[in-house]
C-alpha positions as CSV (number, residue, x, y, z in Angstrom):
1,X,0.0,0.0,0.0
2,X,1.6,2.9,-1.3
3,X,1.4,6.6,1.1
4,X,1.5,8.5,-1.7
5,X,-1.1,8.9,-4.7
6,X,1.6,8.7,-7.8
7,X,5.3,8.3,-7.8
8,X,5.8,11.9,-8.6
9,X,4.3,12.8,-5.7
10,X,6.3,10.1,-3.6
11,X,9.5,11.7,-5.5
12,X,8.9,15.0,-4.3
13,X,8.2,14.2,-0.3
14,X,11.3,12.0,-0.6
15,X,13.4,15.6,-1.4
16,X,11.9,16.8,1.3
17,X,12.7,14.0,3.8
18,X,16.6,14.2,2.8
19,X,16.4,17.8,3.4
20,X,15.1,17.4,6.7
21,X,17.4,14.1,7.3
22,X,20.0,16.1,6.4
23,X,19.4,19.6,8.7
24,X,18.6,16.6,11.9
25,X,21.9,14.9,11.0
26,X,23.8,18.6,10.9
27,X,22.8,19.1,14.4
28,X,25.4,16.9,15.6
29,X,27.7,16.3,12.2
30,X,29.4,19.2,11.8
31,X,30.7,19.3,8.2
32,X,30.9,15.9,6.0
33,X,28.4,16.6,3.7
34,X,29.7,14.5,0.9
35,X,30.0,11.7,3.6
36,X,26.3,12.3,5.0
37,X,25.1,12.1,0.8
38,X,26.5,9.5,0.1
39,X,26.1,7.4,3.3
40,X,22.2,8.5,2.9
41,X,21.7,7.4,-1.1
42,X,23.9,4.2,-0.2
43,X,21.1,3.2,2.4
44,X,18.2,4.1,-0.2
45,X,20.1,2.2,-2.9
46,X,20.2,-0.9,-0.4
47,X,24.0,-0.4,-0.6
48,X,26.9,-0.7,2.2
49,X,29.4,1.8,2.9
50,X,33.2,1.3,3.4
51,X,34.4,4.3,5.5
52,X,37.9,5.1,5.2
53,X,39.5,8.0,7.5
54,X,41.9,8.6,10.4
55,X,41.0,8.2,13.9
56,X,38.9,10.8,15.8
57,X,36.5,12.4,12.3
58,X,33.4,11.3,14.1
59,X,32.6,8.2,11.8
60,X,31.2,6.2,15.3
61,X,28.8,9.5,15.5
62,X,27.6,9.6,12.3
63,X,26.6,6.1,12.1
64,X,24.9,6.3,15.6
65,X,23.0,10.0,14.3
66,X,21.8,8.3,11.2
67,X,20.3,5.4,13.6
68,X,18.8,7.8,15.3
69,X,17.3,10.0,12.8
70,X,16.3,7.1,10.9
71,X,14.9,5.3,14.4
72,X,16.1,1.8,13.7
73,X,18.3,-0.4,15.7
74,X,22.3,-0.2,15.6
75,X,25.0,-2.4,16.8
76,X,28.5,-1.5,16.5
77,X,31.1,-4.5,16.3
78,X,34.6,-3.7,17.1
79,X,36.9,-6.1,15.2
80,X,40.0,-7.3,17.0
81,X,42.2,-10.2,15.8
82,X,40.4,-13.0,18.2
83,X,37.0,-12.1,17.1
84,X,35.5,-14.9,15.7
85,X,32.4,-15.3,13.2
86,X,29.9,-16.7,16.0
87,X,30.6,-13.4,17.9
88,X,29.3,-11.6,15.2
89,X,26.0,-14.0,13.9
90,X,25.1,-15.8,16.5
91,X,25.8,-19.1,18.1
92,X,23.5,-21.7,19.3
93,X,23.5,-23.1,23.0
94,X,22.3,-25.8,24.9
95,X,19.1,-24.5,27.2
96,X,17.8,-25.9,30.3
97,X,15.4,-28.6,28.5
98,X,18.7,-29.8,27.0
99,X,17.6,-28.2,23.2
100,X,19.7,-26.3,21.2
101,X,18.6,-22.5,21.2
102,X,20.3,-19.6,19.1
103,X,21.0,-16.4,20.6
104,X,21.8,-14.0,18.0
105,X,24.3,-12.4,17.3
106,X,25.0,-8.1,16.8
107,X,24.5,-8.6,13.0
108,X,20.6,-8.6,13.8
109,X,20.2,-4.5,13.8
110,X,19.2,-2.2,10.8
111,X,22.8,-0.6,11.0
112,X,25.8,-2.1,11.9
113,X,28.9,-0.4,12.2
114,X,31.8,-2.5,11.7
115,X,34.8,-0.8,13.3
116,X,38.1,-1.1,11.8
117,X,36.9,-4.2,9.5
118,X,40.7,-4.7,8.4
119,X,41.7,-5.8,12.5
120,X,40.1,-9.1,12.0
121,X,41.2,-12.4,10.2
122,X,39.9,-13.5,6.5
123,X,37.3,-15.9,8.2
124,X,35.5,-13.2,10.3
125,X,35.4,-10.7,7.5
126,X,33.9,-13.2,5.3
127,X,30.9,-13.9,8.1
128,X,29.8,-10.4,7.9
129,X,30.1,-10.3,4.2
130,X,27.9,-13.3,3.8
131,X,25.6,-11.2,5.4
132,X,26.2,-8.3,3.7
133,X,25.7,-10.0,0.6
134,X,22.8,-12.5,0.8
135,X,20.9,-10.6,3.7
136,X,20.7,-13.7,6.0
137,X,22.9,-16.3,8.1
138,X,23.3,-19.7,8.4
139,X,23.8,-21.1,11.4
140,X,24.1,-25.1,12.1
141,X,22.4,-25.9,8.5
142,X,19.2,-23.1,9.9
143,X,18.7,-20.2,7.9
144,X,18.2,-16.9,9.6
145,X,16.4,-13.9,7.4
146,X,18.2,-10.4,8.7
147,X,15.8,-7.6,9.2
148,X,15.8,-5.2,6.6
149,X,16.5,-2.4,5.7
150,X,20.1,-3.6,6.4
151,X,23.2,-1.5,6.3
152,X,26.7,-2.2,6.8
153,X,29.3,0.7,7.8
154,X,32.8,-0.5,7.7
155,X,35.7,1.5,8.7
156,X,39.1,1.4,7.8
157,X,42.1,3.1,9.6
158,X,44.5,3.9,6.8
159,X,47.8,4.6,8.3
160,X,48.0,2.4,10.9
161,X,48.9,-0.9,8.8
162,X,50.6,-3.3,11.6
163,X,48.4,-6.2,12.7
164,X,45.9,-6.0,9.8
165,X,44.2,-8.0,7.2
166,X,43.6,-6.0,4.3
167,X,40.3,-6.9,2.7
168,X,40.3,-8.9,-0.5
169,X,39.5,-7.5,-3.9
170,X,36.4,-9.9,-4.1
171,X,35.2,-8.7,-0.2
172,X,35.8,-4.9,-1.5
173,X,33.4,-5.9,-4.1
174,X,30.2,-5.9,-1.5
175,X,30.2,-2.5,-0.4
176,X,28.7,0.3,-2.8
177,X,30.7,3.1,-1.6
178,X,34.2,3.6,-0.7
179,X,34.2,6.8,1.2
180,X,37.3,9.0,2.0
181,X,36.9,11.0,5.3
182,X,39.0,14.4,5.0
183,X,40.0,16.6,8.1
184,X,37.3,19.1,9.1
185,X,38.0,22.8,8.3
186,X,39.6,25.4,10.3
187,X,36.1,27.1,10.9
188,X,34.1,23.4,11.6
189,X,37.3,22.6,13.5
190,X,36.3,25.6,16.0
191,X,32.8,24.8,15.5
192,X,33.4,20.4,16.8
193,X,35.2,21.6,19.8
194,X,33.1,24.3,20.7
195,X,30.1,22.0,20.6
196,X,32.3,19.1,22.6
197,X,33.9,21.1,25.0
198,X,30.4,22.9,26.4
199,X,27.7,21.8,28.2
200,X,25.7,20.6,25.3
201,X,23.4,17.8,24.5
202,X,22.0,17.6,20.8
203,X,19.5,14.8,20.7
204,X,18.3,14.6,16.5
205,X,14.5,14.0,16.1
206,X,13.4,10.9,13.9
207,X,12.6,11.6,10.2
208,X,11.6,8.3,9.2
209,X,10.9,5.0,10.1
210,X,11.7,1.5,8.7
211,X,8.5,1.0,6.4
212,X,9.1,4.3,4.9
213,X,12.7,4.1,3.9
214,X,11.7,0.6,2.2
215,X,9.2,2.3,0.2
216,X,11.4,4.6,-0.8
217,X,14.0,2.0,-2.0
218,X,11.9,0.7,-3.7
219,X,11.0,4.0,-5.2
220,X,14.5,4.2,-6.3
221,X,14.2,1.1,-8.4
222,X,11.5,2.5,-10.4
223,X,12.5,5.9,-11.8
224,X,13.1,5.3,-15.2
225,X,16.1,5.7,-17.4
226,X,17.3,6.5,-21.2
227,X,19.7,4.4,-22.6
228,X,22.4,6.5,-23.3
229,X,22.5,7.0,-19.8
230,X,22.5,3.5,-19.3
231,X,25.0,2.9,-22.1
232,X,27.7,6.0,-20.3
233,X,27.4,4.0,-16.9
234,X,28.5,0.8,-18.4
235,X,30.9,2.1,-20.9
236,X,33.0,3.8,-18.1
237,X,33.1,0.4,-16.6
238,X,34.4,-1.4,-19.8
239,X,37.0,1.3,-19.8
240,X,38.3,0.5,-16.7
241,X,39.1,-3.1,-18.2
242,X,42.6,-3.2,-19.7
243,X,43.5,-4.9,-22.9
244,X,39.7,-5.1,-23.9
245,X,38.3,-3.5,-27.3
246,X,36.8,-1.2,-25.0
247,X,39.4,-0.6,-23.1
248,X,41.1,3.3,-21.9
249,X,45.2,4.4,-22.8
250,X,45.4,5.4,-19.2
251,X,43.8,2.2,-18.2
252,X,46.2,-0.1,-20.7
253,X,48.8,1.9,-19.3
254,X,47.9,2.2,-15.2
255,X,45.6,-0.7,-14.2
256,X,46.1,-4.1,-13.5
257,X,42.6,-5.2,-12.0
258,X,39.4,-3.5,-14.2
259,X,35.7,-3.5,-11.9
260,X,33.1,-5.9,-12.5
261,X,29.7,-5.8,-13.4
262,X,28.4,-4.6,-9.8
263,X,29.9,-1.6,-10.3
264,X,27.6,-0.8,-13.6
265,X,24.7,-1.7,-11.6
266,X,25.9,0.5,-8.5
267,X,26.7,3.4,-11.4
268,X,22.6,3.0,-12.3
269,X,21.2,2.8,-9.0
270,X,22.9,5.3,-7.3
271,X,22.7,7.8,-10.1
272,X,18.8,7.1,-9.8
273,X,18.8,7.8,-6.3
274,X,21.3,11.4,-6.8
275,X,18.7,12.0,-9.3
276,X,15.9,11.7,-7.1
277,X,17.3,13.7,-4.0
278,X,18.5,16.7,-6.2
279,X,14.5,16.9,-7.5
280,X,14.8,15.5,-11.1
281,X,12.9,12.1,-11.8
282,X,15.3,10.6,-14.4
283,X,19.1,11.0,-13.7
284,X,21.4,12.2,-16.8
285,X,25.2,11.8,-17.3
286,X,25.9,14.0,-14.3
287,X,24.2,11.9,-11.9
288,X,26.3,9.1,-13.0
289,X,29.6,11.3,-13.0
290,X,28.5,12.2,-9.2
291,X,28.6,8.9,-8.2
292,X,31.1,7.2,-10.0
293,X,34.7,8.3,-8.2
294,X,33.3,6.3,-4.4
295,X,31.8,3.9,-6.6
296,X,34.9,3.1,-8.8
297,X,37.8,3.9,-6.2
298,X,38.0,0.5,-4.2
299,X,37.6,-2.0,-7.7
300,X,40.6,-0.9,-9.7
301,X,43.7,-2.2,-8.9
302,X,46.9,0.4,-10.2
303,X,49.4,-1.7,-11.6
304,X,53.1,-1.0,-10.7
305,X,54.0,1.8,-13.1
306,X,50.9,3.6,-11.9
307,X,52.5,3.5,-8.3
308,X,56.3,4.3,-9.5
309,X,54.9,7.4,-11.2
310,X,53.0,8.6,-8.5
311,X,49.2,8.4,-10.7
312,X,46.9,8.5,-7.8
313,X,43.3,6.7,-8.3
314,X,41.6,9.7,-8.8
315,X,43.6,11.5,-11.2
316,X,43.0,7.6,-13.4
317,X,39.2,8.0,-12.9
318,X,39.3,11.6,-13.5
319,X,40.8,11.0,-17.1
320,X,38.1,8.3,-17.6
321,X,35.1,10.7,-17.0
């Protein structure tokens, strides 16, 4: 049972419940807006996020506002070297009639912050990304269904490398996004500690609830889309792919490792959803553009020379668009 007469009109209360997701969220987030975006069309896009950013840029905070604001349930899993996949899913004990009962895991929440994903061994990633991926867990040959909506935020401290299990290409793969967190400015610097420091306590109202952020991914999934726009999204993908017909100088030249097919259908879905949130009801090449350096960033692999000269990731997917 659709809320809202037509689509159109669903389209245009969905621009106004990012704006006001957005102005809830700024209340405690002080700068970040590209973050905040994309973390937001990543969850209406039924997408996961892979948060990459030193220590101490509030990305525990933001998952926890967005929770909030959003009023569904949050775990956060902190992922040290002896965590193993049952503390994460679940594991099933014996109870007092001497039958085997499963107490869940913190993967059963809305939102999951995974903190510091790249701590833990191959075999723990993989639980999560099981779930991640097919949006329930097997436990003991039972098959658990994860509430939905269901969204992963993984983080990933990049200069600390000793101790850590860098995430497989394939694992990489599963998340939608791969967000860079920058340094705030000199002006939201003052702003954070001012806030911190003083005897403050921001609590964000809800904006919407469970029901109405799956109607509007599924929302998403129905704004239509011209071909050539469809054809742009998945020839930028082909020309990531070195020593094909379709195939890029720079890409012959830089890349090792081209993205797969999930990133043509991330291109699509998440230019549909930019689309939406900026007011228009079919996206164009810019929507695609806008979405494509998080999208494409963590499935290309540079190749030696790339890395000897210095050619950064963005400045090969720069020369792509």
């Amino acid at each position: 049972m659709t809320p809202y007469p037509s689509d159109v009109e669903a389209a245009k209360a969905f621009v106004i419940k990012y704006q006001d997701l957005r102005k809830e969220i700024a209340k405690v987030i002080v700068g970040q807006d590209d973050v905040i975006h994309n973390a937001l069309i990543a969850i209406f896009s039924k997408g996961h996020v892979l948060l990459v950013g030193v220590p101490g840029l509030a990305k525990t905070l933001l998952v926890n506002t967005i929770g909030k604001v959003l009023d569904l349930s949050y775990n956060r899993i902190q992922f040290t070297p002896d965590l193993m996949p049952s503390d994460i899913i679940g594991t099933e004990i014996l109870d007092e009639s001497r039958k085997f009962k499963f107490i869940r895991g913190p993967v059963f929440a809305n939102i999951i912050l995974a903190d510091e994903i790249n701590r833990t061994p191959p075999k723990t990633q993989a639980a999560l990304l099981e779930a991640m991926q097919e949006k329930n867990i097997t436990v003991a040959g039972q098959t658990h269904r994860l509430q939905e909506p269901f969204f992963v935020l993984a983080t990933q401290n990049p200069i600390e490398q000793e101790g850590t299990y860098p995430l497989p290409e394939a694992q990489l793969d599963r998340f939608m996004f791969n967000l860079w967190l920058d340094y705030p400015t000199f002006e939201q610097e003052i702003n954070v500690v001012k806030n911190t420091t003083a005897n403050l306590d921001v609590q964000p109202s809800v904006i919407m609830q469970a029901d109405e952020i799956l109607f509007f991914q599924q929302l998403v999934r129905r704004v239509p889309i011209a071909d050539n726009v469809l054809e742009y999204a998945v020839n930028l993908v082909s020309k990531t792919r070195p020593q094909t017909s379709r195939s890029h100088e720079w890409t012959n030249k830089y890349i090792s490792w081209g993205a797969g097919p999930r990133a043509s259908q991330y291109l699509i879905i998440g230019a549909k959803c930019n689309a939406l949130l900026h007011g228009k009801f079919s996206p164009d090449i810019e929507d695609v553009k806008a979405v494509a350096l998080p999208i494409l960033r963590h499935r290309i692999v540079r190749n030696y020379t790339a890395e000897a000269e210095g050619i950064a990731m963005e400045q090969i997917i720069g020369k792509l668009l």
